[in-house]
Residue frames relative to the residue before (quaternion, step in Angstrom):
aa qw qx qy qz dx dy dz
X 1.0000 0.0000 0.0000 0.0000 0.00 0.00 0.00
X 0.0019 -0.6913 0.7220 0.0264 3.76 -0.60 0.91
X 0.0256 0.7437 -0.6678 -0.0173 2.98 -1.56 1.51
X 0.1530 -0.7941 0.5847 0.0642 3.69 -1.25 0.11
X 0.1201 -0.7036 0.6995 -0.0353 3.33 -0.51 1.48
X 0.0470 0.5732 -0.8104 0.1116 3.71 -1.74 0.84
X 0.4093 0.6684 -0.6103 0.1150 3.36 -1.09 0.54
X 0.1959 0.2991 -0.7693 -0.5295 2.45 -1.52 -1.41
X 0.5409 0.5267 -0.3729 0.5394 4.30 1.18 -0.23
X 0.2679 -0.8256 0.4680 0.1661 3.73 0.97 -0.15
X 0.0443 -0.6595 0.7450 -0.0898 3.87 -0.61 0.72
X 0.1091 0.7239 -0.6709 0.1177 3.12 -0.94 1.59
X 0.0627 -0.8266 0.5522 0.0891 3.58 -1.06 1.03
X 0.0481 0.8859 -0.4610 0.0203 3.75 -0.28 0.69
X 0.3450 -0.7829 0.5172 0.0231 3.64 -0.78 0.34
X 0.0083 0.8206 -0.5710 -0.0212 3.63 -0.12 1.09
X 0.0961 -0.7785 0.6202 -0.0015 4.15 -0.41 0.77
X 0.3562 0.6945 -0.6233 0.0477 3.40 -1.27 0.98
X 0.8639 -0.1248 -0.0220 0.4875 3.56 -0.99 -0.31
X 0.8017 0.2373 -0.0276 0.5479 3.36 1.02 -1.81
X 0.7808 0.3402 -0.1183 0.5106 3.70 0.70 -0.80
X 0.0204 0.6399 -0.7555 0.1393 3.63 -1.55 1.19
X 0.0680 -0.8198 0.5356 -0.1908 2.72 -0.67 2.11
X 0.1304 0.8951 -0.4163 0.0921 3.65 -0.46 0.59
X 0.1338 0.8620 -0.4355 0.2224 3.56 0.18 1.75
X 0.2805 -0.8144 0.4975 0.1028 3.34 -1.20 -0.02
X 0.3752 -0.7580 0.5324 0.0353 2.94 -0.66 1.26
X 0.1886 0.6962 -0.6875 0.0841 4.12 -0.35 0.90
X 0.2237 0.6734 -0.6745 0.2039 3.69 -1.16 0.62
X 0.1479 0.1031 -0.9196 -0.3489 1.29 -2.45 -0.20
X 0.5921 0.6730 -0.2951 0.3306 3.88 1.28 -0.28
X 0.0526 -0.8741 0.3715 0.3085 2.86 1.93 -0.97
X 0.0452 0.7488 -0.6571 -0.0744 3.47 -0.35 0.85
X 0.1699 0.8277 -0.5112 -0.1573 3.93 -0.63 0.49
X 0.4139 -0.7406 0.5136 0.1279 3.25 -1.54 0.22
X 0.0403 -0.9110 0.4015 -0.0852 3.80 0.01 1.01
X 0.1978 0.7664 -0.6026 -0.1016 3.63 -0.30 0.10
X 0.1000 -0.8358 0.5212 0.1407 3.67 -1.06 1.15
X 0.1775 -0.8590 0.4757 0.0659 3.36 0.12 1.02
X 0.2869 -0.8030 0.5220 0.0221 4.50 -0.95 1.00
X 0.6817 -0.2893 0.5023 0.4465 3.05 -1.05 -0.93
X 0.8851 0.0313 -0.0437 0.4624 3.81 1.07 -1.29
X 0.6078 0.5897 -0.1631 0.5062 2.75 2.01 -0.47
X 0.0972 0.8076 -0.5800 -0.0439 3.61 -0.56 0.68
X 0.1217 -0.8148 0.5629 0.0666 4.04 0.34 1.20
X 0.2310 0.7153 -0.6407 -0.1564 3.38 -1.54 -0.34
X 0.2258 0.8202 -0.5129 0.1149 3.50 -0.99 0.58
X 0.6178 -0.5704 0.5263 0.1259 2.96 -1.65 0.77
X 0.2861 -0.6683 0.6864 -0.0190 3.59 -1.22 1.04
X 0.4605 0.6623 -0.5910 -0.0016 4.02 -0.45 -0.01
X 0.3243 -0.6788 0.4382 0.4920 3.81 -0.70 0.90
X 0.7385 -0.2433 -0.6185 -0.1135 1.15 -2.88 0.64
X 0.7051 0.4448 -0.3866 0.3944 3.73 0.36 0.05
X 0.6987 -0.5628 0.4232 0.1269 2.80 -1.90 0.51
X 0.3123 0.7933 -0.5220 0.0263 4.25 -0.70 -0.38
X 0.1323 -0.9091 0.3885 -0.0721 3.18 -0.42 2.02
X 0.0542 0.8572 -0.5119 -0.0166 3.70 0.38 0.52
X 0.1984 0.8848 -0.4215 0.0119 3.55 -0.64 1.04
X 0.0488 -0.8610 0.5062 0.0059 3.38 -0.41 0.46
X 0.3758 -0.6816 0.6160 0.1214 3.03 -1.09 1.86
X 0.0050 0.7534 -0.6539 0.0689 3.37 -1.23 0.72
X 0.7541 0.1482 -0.0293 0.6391 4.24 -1.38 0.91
X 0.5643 0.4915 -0.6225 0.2292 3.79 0.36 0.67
X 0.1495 -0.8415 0.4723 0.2155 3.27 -1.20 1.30
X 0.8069 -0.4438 0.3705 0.1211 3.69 -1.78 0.58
């Protein structure tokens, strides 16, 4: 896990890695805007968090039948 804190508004960026899922976002606030992409076996996701709304962009990728 690699994190990073800067603030006194903090900006933290971290990475979680395991068998099926590699995830990598950011946290910036107090608004928190983050960014993530979680990526599987079939599933490859990515999206955006900014408050109060929402903004979803996926894509489905290697899904088999």
């Amino acid at each position: 896990m690699l994190a990073k804190k800067r603030g006194p508004n903090v900006d933290q960026t971290w990475t979680k890695r395991g068998p099926n899922v590699d995830q990598t976002w950011t946290k910036r606030g107090p608004n928190v805007d983050q960014t993530w992409t979680t990526r599987g076996p079939h599933v490859d996701h990515t999206w955006t968090t900014r408050a109060p709304t929402w903004t979803n962009v996926t894509n489905v990728t290697n899904v088999t039948t």
